[in-house]
Backbone as numpy.savetxt, mean C-alpha at the origin, in Angstrom:
# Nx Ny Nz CAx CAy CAz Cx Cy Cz
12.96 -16.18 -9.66 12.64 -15.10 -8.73 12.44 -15.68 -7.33
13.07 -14.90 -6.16 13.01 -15.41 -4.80 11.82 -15.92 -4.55
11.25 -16.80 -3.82 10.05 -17.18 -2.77 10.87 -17.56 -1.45
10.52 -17.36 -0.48 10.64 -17.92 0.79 9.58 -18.03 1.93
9.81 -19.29 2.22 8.66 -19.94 3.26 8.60 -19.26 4.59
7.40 -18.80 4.61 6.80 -17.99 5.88 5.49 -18.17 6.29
5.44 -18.63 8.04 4.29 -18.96 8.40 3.27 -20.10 7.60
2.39 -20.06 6.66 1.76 -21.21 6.26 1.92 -20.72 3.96
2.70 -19.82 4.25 3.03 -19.78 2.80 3.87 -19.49 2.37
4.07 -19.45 0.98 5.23 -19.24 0.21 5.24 -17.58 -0.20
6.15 -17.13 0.04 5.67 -15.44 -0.31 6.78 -14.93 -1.31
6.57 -14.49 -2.15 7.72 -13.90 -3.14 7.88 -12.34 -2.72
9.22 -12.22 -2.82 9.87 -10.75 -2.46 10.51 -10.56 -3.72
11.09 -9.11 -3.32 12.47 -8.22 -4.38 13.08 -7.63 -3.37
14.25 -7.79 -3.82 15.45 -6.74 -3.12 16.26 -5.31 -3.71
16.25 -4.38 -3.80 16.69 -3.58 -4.52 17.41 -2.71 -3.54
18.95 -2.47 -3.98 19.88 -1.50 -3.24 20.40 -1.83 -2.02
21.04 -0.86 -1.74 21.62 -1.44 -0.01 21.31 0.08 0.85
21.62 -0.18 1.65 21.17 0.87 2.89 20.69 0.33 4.05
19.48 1.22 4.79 18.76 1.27 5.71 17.20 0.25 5.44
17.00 -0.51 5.82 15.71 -1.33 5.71 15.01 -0.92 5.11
13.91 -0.53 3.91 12.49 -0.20 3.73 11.52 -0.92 3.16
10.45 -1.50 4.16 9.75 -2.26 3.60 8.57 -1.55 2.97
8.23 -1.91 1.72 7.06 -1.35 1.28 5.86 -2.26 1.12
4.65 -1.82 1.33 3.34 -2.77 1.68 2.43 -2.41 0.76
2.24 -3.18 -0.45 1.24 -2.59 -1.57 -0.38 -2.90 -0.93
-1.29 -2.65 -1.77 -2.78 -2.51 -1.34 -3.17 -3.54 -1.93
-5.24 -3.40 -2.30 -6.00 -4.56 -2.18 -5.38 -4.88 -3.70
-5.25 -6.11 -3.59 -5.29 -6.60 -5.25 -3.70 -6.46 -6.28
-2.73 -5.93 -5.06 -1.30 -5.47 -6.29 -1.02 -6.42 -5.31
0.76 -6.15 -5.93 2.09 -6.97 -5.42 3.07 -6.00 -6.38
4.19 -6.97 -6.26 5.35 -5.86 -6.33 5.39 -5.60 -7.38
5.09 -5.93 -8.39 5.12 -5.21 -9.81 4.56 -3.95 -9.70
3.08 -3.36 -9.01 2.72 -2.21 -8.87 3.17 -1.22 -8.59
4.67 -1.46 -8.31 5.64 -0.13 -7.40 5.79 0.46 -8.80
5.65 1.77 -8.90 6.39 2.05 -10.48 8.01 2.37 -10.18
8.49 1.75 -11.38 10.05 1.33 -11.09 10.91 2.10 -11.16
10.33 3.84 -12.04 11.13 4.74 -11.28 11.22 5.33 -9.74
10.12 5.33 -8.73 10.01 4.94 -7.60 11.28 4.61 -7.04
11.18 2.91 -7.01 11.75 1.90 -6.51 13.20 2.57 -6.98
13.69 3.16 -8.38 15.08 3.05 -8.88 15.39 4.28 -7.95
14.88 5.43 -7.64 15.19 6.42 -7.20 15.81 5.79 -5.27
14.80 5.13 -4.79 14.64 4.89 -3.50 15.72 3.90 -3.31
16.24 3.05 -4.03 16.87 1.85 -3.69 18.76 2.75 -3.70
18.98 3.86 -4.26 20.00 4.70 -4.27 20.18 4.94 -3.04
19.16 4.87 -2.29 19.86 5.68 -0.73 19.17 4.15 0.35
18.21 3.36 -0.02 17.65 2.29 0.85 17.89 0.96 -0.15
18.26 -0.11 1.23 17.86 -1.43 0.87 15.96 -1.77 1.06
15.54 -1.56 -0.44 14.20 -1.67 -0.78 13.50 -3.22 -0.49
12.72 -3.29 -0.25 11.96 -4.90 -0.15 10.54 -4.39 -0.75
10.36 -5.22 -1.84 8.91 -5.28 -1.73 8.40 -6.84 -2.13
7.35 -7.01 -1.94 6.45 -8.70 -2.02 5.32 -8.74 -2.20
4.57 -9.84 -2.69 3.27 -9.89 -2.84 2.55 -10.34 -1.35
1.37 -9.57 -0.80 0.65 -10.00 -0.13 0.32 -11.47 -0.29
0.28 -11.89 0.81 -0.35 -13.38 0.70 -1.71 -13.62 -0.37
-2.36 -14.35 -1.39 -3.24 -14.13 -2.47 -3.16 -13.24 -3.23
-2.03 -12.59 -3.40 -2.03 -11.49 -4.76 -0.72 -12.11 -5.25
-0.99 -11.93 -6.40 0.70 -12.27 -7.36 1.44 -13.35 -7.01
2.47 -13.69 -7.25 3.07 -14.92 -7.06 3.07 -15.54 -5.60
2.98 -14.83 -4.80 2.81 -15.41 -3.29 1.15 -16.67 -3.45
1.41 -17.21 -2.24 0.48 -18.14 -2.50 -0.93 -17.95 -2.00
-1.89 -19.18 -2.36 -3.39 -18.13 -1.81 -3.98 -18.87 -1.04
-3.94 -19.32 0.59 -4.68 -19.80 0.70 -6.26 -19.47 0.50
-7.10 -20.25 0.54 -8.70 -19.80 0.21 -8.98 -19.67 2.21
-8.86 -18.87 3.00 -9.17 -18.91 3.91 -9.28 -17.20 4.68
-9.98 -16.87 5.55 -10.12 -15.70 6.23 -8.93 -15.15 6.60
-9.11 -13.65 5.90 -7.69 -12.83 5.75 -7.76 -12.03 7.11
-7.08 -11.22 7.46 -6.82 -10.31 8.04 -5.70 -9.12 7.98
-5.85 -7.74 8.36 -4.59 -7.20 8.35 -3.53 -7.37 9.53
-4.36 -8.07 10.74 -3.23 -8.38 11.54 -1.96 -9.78 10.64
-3.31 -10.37 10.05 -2.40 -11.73 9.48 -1.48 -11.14 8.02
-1.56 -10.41 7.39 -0.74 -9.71 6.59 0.32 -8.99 7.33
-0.14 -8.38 8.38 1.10 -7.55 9.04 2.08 -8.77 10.05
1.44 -10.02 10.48 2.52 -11.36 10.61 3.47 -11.99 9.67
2.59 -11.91 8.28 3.61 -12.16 7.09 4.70 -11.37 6.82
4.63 -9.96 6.75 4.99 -9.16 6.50 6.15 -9.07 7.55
6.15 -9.58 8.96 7.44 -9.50 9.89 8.72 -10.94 9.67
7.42 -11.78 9.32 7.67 -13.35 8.87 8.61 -13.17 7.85
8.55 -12.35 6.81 9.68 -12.03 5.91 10.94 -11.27 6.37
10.79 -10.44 6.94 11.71 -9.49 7.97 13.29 -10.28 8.36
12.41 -11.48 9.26 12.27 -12.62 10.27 13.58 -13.23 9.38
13.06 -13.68 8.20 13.63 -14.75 7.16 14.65 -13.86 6.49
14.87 -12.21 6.33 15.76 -11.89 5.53 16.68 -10.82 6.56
16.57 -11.74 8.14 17.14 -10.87 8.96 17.78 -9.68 9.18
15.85 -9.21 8.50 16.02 -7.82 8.96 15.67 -7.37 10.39
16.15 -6.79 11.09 15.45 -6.25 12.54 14.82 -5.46 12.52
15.45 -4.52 12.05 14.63 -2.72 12.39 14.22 -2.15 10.75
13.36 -1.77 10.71 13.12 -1.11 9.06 12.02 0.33 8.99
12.22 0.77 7.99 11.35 1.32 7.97 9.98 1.28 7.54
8.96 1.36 7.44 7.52 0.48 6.90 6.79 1.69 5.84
6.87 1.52 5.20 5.62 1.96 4.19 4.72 1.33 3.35
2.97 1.86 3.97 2.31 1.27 3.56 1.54 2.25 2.81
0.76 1.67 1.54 0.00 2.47 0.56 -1.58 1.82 0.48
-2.66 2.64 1.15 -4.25 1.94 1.26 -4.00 0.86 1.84
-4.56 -0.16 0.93 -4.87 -1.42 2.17 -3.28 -1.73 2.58
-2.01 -1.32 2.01 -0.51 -1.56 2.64 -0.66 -0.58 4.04
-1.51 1.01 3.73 -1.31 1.11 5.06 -2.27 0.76 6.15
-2.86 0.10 6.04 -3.69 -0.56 7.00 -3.12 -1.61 7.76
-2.10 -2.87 6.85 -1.22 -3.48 7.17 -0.05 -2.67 8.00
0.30 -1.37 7.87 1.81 -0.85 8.12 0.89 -0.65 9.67
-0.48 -0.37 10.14 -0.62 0.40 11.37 -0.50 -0.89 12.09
-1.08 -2.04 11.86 -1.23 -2.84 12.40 0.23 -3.65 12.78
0.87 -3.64 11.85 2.61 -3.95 12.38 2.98 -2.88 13.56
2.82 -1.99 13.16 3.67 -0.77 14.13 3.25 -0.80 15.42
1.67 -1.47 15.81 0.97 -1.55 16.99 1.33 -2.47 17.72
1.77 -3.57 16.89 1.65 -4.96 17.22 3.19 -5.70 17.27
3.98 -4.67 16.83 5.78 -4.92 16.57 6.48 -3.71 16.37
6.11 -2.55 17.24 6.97 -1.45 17.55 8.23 -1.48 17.44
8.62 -2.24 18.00 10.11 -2.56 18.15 11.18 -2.37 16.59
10.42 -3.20 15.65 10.73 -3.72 14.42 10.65 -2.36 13.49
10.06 -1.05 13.67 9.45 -0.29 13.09 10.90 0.66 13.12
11.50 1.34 12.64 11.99 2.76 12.79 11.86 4.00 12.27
10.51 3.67 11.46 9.53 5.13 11.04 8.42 4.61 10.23
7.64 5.04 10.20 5.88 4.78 9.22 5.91 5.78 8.78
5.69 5.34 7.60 5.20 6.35 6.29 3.40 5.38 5.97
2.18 6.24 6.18 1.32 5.83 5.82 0.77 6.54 4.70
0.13 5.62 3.43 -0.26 6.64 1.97 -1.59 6.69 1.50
-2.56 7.31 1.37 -3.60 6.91 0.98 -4.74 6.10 1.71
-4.68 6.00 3.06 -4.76 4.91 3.49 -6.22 5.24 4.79
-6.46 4.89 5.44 -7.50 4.93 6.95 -7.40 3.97 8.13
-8.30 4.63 9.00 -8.07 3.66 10.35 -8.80 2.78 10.27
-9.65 2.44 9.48 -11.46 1.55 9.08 -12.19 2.68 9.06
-13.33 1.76 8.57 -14.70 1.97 7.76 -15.42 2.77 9.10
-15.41 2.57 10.01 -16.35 2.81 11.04 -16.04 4.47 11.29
-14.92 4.61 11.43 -14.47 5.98 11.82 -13.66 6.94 10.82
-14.09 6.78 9.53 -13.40 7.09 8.15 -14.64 7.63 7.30
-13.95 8.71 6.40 -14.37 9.11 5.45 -14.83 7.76 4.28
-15.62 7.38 3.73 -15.44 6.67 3.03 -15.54 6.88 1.36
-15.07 5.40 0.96 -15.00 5.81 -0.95 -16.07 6.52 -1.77
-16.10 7.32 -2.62 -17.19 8.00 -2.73 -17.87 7.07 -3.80
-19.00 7.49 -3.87 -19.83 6.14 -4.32 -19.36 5.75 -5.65
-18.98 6.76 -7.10 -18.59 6.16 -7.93 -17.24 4.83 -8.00
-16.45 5.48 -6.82 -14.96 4.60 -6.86 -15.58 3.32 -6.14
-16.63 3.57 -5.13 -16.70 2.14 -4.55 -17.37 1.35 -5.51
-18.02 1.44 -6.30 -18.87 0.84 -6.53 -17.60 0.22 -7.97
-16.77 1.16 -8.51 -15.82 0.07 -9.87 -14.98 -0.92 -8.89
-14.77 -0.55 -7.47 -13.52 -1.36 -7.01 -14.04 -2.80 -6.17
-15.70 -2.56 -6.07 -16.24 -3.42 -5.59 -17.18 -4.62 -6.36
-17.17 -4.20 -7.68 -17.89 -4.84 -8.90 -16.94 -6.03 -8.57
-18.15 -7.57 -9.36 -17.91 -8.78 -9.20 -16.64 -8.74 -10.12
-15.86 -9.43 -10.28 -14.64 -9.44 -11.13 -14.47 -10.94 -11.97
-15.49 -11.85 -11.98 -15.68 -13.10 -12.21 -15.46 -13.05 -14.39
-16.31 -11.75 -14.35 -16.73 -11.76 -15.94 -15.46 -10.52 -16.94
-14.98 -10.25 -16.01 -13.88 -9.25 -17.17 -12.16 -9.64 -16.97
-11.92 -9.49 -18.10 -10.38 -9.15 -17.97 -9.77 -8.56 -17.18
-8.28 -9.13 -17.01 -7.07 -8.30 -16.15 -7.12 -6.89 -16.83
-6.99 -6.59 -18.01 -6.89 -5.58 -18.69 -8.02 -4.63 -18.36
-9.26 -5.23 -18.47 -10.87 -4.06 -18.52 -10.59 -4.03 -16.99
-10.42 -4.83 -15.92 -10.65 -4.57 -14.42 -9.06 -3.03 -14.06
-8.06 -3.60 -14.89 -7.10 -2.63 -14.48 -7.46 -1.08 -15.35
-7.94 -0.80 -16.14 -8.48 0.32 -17.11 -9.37 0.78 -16.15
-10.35 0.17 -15.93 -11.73 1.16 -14.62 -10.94 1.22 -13.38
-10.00 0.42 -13.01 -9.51 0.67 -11.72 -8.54 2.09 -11.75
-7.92 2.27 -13.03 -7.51 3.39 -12.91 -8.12 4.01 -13.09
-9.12 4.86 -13.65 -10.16 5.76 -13.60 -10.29 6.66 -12.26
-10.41 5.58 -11.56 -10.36 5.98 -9.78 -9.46 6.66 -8.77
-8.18 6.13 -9.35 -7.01 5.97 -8.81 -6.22 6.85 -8.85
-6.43 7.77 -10.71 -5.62 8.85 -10.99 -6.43 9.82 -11.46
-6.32 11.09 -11.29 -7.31 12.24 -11.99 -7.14 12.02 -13.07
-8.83 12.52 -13.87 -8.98 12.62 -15.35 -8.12 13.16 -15.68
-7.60 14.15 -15.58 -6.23 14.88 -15.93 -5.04 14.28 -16.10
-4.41 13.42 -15.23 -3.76 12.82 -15.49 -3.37 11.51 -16.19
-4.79 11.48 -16.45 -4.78 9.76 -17.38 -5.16 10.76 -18.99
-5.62 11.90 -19.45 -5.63 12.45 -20.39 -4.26 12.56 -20.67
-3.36 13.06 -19.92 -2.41 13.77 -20.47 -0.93 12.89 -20.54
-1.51 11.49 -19.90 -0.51 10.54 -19.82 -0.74 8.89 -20.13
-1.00 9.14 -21.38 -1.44 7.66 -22.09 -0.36 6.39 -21.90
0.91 7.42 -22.39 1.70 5.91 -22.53 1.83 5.70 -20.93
1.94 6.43 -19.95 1.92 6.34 -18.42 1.04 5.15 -18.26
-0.15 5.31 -18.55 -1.39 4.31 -18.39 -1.45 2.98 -18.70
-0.71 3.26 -20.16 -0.58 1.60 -20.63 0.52 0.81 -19.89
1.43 1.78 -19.39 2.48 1.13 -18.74 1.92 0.55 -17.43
1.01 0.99 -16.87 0.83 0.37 -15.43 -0.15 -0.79 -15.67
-1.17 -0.32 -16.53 -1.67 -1.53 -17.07 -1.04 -2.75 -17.14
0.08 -2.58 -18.22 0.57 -3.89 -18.51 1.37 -4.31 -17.54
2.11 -3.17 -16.29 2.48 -4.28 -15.04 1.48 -4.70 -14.52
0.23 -4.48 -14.14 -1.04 -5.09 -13.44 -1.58 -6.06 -13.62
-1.37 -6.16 -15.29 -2.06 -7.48 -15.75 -1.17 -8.87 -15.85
0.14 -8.72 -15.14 0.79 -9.75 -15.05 0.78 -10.39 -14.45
0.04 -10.33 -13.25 0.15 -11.82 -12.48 -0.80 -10.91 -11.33
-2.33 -10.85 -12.48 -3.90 -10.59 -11.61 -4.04 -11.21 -10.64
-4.63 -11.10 -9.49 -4.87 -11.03 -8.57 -6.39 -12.39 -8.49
-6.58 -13.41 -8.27 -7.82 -14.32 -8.45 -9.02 -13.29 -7.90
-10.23 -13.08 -8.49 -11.01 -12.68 -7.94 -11.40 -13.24 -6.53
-11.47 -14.96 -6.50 -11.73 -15.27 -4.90 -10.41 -14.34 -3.83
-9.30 -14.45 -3.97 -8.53 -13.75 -3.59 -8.55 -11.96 -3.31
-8.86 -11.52 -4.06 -9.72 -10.39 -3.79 -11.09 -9.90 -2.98
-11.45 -10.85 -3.16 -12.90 -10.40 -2.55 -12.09 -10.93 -1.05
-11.57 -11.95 -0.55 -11.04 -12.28 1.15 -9.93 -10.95 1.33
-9.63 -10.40 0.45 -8.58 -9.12 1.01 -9.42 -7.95 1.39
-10.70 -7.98 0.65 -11.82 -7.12 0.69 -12.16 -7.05 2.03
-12.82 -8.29 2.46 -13.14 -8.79 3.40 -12.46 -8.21 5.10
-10.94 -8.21 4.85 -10.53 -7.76 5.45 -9.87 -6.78 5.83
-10.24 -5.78 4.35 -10.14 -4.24 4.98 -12.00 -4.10 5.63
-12.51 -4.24 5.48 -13.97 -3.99 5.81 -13.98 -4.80 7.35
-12.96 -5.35 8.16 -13.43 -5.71 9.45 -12.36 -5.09 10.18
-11.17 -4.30 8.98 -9.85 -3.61 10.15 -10.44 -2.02 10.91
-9.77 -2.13 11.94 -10.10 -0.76 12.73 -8.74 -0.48 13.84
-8.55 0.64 13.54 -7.73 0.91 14.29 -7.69 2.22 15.71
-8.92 3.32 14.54 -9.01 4.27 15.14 -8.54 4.34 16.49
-9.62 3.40 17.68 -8.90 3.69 19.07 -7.17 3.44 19.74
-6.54 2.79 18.76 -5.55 2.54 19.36 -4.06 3.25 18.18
-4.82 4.29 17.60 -3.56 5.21 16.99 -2.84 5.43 17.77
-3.17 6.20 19.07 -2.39 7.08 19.88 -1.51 6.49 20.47
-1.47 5.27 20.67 -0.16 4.34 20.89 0.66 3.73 19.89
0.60 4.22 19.00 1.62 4.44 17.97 2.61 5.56 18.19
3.88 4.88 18.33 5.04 5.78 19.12 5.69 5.72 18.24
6.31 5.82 16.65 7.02 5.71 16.18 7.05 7.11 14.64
7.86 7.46 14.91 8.09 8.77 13.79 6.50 8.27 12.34
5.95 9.38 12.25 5.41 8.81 11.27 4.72 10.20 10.26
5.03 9.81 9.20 4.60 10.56 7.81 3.39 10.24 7.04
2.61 11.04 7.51 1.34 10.61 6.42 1.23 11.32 5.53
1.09 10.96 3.99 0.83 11.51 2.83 -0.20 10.89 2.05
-0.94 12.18 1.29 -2.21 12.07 0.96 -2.41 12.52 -0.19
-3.18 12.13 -1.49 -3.19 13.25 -2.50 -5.13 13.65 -2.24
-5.04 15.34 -2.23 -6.14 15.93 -2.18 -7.36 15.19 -2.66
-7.58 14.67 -3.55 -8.65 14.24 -5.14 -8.62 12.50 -5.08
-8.77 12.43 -3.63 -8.50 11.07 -3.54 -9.92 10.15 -3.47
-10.45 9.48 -4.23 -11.61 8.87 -4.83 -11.76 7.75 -3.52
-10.88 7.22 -3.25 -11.14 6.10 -2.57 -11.00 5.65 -1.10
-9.93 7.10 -0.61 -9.35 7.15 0.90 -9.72 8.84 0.97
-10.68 9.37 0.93 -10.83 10.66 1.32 -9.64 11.75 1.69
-9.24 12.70 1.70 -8.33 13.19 2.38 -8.49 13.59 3.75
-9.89 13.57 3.95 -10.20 13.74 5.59 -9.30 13.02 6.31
-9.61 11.18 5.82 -8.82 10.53 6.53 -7.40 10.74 7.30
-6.71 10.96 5.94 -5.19 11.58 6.84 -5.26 12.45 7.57
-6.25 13.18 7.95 -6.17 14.31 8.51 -6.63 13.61 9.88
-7.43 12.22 10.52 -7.89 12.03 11.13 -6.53 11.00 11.71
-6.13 10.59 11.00 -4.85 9.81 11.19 -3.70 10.82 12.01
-3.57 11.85 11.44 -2.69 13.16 11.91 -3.16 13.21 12.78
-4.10 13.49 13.47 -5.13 14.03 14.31 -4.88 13.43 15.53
-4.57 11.55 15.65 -4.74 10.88 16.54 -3.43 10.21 16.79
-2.43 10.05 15.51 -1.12 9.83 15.48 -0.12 11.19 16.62
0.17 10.87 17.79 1.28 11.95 18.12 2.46 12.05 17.56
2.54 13.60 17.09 3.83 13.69 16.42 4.00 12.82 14.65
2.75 13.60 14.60 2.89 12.55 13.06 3.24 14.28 12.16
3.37 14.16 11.01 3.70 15.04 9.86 2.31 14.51 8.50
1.97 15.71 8.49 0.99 15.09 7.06 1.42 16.23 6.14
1.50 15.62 5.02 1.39 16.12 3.45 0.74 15.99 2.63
-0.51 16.16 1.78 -1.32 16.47 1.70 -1.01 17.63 -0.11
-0.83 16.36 -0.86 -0.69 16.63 -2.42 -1.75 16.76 -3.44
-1.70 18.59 -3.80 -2.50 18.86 -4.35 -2.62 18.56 -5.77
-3.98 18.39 -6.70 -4.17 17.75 -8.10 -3.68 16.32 -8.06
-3.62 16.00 -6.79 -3.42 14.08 -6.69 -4.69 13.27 -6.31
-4.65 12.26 -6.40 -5.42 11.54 -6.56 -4.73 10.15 -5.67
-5.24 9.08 -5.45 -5.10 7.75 -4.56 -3.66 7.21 -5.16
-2.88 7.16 -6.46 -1.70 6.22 -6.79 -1.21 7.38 -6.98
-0.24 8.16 -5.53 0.21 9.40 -5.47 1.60 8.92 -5.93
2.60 7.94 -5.71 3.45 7.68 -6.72 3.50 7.33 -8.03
2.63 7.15 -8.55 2.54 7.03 -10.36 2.90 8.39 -10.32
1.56 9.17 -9.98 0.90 11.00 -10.26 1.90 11.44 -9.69
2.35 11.89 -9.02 3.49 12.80 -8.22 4.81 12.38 -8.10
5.55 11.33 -8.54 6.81 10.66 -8.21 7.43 11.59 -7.09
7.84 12.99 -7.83 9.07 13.41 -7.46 9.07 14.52 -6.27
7.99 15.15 -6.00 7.95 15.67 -5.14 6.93 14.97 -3.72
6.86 13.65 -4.04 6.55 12.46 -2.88 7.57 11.87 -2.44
8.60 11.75 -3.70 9.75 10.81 -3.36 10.20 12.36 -2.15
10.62 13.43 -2.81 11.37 14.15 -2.02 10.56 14.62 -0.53
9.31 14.53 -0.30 9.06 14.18 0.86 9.16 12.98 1.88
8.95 12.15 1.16 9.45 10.77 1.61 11.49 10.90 1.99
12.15 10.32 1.07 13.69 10.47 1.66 13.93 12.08 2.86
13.42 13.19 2.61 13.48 14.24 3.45 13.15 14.19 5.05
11.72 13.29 5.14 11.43 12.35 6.21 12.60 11.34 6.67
12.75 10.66 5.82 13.37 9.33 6.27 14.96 9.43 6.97
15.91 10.50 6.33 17.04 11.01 6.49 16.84 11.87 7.46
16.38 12.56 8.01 15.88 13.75 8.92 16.26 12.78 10.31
């Protein structure tokens, strides 16, 4: 499987399809296995797909040192850079879109639409996780399994409803999650640095087409948020998916995907 050297690490990617650029930016603790692969199979039909592990998650490498989302959103061009891509489109999901604002601010140029999912401007000026979700996603992770940490993490992630009514769904994401866990030290420095990102004051200079989507029942990114993101983004579009919950592509595939490509082709 690819790795290529960027900035001070080794970062593993995927390539799927041909088309128009789309980079996708997973959250705290995944990498690219987390995309569910009907997703990716649908999207890679009309886009050349990229996805990779954040620097300390999954096969990419870890240094033990102070993260940032500006320094994720450098990696993240650093690959671009290396698979000479120029222009793409960016989608980021929670802590991916925290990474996607901070590219788009900081490398406009490189951007040719944001799709942000689930996601906020920081802690300071955000709805925050409501206390049950913060408190499973913030538990020490030293003493349990890939398996018990990915089981409570979904709890959070998808409505009771939908983890009732979709078992084998569950085990399936499970068992991509637990393939190449995330180090707890590695986690807690990704932590670290959603809890010091902020963007709020400098949305409004974000000039680039952008789609925010949200599912209503969202445990961990409020839906206020997108609405505050909309709010300060000019010319943004929000959608705003009802009986969803935070992993709005597991829960919703098909009428996200068809907001998503409807955006993107437009």
């Amino acid at each position: 499987m690819p790795k290529i050297k960027i900035n001070d690490i080794k970062m593993y990617y995927e390539i799927y399809g041909k088309g128009p650029p789309l980079v996708l930016i997973m959250g705290v603790g995944g990498n690219a296995d987390w995309w569910p692969p009907r997703f990716i199979e649908k999207l890679s039909k009309l886009f050349k797909v990229v996805v990779f592990d954040n620097r300390g998650s999954g096969r990419s490498d870890k240094p033990d040192i102070e993260y940032s989302m500006k320094m994720f959103a450098d990696d993240t061009i650093s690959l671009m850079n290396a698979l000479n891509i120029i222009c793409a489109h960016i989608l980021g999901i929670s802590m991916g879109g925290a990474i996607a604002q901070e590219l788009v601010l900081n490398y406009p140029e490189r951007v040719k639409k944001l799709i942000l999912c689930s996601t906020n401007c920081g802690f300071s000026k955000s709805a925050l996780p409501l206390p049950e979700a913060l408190k499973i996603m913030m538990q020490p992770r030293e003493k349990s399994t890939p398996k018990e940490i990915a089981r409570k993490s979904m709890s959070v992630r998808l409505t009771e409803k939908f983890i009732k009514e979709n078992p084998e769904v569950i085990e399936e994401c499970i068992q991509r999650e637990c393939k190449y866990p995330t180090p707890p030290k590695m986690y807690k420095r990704q932590i670290d640095a959603i809890v010091k990102f902020n963007t709020y004051k400098r949305l409004k200079n974000i000039n680039r087409p952008t789609l925010i989507m949200q599912g209503k029942h969202d445990l961990l990114s409020p839906a206020k948020n997108a609405e505050i993101l909309a709010q300060n983004i000019n010319g943004s579009k929000l959608a705003i998916f009802e009986d969803v919950a935070h992993d709005i592509f597991s829960q919703e595939s098909d009428i996200v995907i068809k907001n998503l490509i409807e955006f993107l082709q437009n």
